[in-house]
N, C-alpha and C positions, 0 to 999 in steps of 0.2 A: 568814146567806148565805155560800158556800163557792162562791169563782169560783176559787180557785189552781189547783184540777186541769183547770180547760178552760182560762185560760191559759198553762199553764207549756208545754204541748208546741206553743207554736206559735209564739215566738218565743228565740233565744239573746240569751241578754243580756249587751251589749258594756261590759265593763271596762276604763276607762281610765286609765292610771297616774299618779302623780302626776306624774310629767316628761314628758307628754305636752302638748303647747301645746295652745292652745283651736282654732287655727286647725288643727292635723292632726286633731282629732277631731267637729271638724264638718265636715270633707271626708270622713268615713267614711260608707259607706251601708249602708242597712239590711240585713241577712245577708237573701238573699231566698230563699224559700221551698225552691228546688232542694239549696240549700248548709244545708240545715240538718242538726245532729246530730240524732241518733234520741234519744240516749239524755235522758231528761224535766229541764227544766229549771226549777228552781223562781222563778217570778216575784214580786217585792217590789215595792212601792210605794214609790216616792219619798219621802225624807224631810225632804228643804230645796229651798229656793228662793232663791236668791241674785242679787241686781240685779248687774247688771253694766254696764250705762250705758241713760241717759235723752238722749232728741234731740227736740227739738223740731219738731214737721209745719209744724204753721201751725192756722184753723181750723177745730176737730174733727178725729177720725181716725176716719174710718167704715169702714173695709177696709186690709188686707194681708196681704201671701205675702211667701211665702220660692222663690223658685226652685226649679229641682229637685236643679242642681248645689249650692246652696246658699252660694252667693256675692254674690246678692244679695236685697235684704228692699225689696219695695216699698210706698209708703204710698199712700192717697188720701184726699180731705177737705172740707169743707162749703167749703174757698178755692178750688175748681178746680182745684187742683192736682195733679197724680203726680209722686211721687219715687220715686229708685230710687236707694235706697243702696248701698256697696259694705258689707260683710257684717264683715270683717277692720281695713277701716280704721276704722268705725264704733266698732268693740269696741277698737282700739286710740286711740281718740281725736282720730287724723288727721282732724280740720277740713277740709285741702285734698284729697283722695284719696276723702272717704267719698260724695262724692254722686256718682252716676254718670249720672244723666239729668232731667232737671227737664221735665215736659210739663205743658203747659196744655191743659185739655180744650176743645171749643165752648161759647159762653155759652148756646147752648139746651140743652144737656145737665145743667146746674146745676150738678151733682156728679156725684162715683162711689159707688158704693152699693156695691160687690164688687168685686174682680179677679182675675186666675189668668195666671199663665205657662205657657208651652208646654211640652210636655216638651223640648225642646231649648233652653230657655232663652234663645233669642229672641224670641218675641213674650208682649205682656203682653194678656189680651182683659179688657176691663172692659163693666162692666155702669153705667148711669147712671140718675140722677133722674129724664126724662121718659121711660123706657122701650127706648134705645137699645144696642146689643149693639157694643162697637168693637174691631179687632184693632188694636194697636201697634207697627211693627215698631222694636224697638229699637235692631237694628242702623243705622239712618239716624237715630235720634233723638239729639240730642247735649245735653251738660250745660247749655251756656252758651247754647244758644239753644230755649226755651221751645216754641218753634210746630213741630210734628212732624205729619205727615200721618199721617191712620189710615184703615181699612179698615171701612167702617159695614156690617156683616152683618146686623143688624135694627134696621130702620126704627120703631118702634112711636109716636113723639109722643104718650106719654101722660102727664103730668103725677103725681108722684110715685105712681110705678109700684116703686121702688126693688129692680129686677131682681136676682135672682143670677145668678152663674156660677161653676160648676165645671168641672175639668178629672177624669175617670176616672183610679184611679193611675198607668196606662202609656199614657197621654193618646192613648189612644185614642178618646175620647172626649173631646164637650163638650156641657154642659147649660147651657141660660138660661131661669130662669122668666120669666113673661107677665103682660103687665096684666092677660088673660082668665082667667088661674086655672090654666095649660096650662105645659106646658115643654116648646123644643125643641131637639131632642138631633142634634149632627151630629157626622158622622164624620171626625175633624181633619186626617185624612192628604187627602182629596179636596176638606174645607171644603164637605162637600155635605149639606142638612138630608135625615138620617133619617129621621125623625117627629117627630111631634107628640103628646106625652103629655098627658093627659085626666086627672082627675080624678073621683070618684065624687062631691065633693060642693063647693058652692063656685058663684060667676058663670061662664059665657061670654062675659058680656058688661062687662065688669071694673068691676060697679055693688056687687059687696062687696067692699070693701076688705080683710078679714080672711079672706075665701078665698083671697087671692094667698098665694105660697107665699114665707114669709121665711126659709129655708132650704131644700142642697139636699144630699144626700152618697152617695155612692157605695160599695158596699161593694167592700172592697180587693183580692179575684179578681172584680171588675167582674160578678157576678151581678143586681147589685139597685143601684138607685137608688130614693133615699130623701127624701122631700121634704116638709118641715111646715110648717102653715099656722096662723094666728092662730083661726082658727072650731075649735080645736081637734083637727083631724085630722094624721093623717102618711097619706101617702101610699106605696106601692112598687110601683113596676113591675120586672117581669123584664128584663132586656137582651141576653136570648137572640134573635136575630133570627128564629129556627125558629116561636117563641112570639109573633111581631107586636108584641114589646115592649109583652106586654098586664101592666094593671094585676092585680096578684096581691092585695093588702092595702090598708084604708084601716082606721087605727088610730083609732077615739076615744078620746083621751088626757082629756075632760074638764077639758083647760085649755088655751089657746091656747098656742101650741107657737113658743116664739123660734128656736132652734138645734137640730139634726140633727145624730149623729156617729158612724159606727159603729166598734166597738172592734178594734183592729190587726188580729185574727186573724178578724173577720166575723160572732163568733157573739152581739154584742152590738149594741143599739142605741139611745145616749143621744137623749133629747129633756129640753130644758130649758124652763120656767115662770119664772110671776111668783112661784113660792117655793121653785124649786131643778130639783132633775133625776131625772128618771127613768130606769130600767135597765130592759133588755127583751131576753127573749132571741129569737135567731131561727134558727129551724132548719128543714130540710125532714127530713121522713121518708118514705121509700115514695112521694115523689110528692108530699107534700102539708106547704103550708107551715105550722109550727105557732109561736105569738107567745104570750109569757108573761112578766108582770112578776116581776121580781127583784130591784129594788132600789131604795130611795127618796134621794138625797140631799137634807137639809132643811137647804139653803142659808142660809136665812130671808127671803131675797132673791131678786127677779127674774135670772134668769142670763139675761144676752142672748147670751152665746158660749162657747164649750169647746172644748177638744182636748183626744184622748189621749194620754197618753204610749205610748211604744214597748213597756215593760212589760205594756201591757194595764189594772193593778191602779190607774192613776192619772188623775186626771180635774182639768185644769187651766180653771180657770172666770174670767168676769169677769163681774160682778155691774151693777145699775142703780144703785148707788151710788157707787162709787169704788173697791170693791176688786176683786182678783183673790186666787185663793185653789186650792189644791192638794186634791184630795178622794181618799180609800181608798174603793174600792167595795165591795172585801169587807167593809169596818168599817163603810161609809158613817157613816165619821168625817170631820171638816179633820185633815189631815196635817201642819199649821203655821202659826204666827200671824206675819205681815209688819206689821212696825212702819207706825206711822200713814204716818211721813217719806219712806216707800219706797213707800207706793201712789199713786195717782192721785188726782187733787183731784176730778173727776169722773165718769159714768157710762163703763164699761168697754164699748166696742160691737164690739170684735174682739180675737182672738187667735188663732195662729198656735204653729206647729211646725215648726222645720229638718229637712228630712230624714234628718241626721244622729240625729234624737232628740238632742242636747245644747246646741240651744238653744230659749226660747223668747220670743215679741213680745208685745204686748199694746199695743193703743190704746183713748184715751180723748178722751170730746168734752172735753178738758182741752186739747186738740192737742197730746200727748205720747205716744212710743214709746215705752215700756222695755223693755230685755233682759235675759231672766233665765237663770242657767243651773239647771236642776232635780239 
């Protein structure tokens, strides 16, 4: 398989020197599209993964983000808890400095299943156990006292419903899957629902549980939203509003489908299984969209989560055992072995990307965060 040449002209890739502090170079943000050079730049895959500190959630850690300013990393977890750490003091080990907000969710919401910040870096919107959609505004939420009022945008009372939510990259957008098998999409500047996206196959009536959608992702010029379900499907609708935001694609992957992710520059798109990940390109031509496999990683493990690296070439995984682990797509090789002592004592159910590209999270129902830098 040869992905270098549809990677390399789509993104520049940011060198940082050795006297550069951690903290100036995850304040750097992604060269965006207008600011790029012409001339073709060749993309590599990552070659180490380096811990750089472990904090304790409390327990499990079923969800977290990194902001968009990237200053702070929020967690959530089976204790009802959200934290919200500070990003600098974390990685420098300040104790007193690193927590920046401590919420308690309501006891009928159980837990958080997902979460996503704003693009403004104020509000936090999570998604919960019995089905509920909640906006947090940060700004009135404070460290020391636990009990913070939220914003309950969908009502659903469905008992381990365990909802996503995404934010579009210039959060223009926000998706929340449904106990029904549906996802709706509202527009964040008015906080007014869109629509309601439908499914091709799957309950209405939210009596298959493996129809609900356990992922959801957005491609990164916000074209296509992408959403895959346990019955084996992915899902994409258009987000063209001309287009009714009609369903364009429903992929049988022939194996229930944990995680959705599409690659930096849009022309890929990972789905992960009970024994690793699949590559899939995705293009339109003349009108018409065309979906083709291209690449297999054999994890040998259920991946419950991924993210890309910035480079495009690199596929950062956590696994239903304990570890996390760095993958080449073009080799659809591991790119590196992590000592037993550095991984997770248990199953990996989230990971995470700074938007700097130079750091990354990972949680474990171990109730432990690590930071790595790639």
């Amino acid at each position: 398989m040869r992905l270098s040449t549809l990677f390399s002209n789509s993104f520049v890739k940011l060198w940082v020197s050795a006297g550069l502090g951690l903290a100036t170079a995850m304040s750097a943000l992604t060269v965006p599209v207008s600011a790029q050079i012409s001339a073709p730049v060749i993309a590599q895959a990552a070659s180490s993964l380096t811990l750089l500190r472990t904090i304790q959630h409390g327990l499990n850690v079923n969800a977290i983000a990194f902001s968009p300013n990237g200053q702070m990393l929020a967690s959530a977890g089976g204790d009802g808890m959200i934290r919200v750490w500070d990003v600098n003091a974390t990685l420098q080990g300040d104790e007193n400095r690193r927590m920046r907000r401590l919420i308690q969710i309501p006891g009928a919401d159980r837990y958080v299943t997902s979460l996503a910040f704003s693009p403004d870096n104020r509000y936090l919107v999570t998604g919960t156990y019995n089905g509920d959609v909640r906006v947090w505004d940060l700004s009135i939420c404070e460290r020391d006292r636990p009990g913070c009022n939220s914003q309950l945008v969908l009502d659903r009372d469905y008992v381990g419903v365990a909802p996503r939510v995404k934010f579009s990259p210039s959060g223009r957008w926000l998706a929340a899957s449904n106990y029904d098998g549906t996802v709706t999409l509202w527009d964040w500047g008015s906080r007014r629902v869109i629509t309601v996206l439908e499914p091709e196959t799957g309950s209405h009536r939210g009596e298959r549980l493996d129809g609900r959608f356990s992922s959801l992702t957005f491609s990164p010029d916000e074209t296509y939203l992408a959403a895959g379900s346990h019955d084996d499907f992915i899902t994409l609708w258009s987000l063209d509003p001309r287009e009714e935001f009609e369903r364009i694609a429903t992929i049988d992957t022939g194996h229930g489908v944990d995680s959705v992710a599409f690659s930096p520059d849009g022309q890929f798109l990972a789905s992960s299984n009970f024994r690793g990940v699949e590559i899939r390109s995705i293009r339109s031509r003349r009108g018409k969209l065309k979906i083709e496999e291209q690449a297999e990683l054999e994890v040998g493990q259920r991946v419950n989560t991924m993210a890309f690296l910035p480079n495009g070439q690199s596929l950062f995984v956590g696994d239903n055992v304990q570890s996390v682990g760095l993958w080449n797509i073009e080799e659809e090789e591991s790119l590196i072995t992590i000592p037993n002592d550095q991984q997770h004592s248990r199953p990996v159910l989230t990971v995470a990307l700074s938007p700097s590209g130079n750091l990354l999270a990972s949680g474990s129902t171990d109730g432990v965060i690590k930071l790595w830098r790639p």
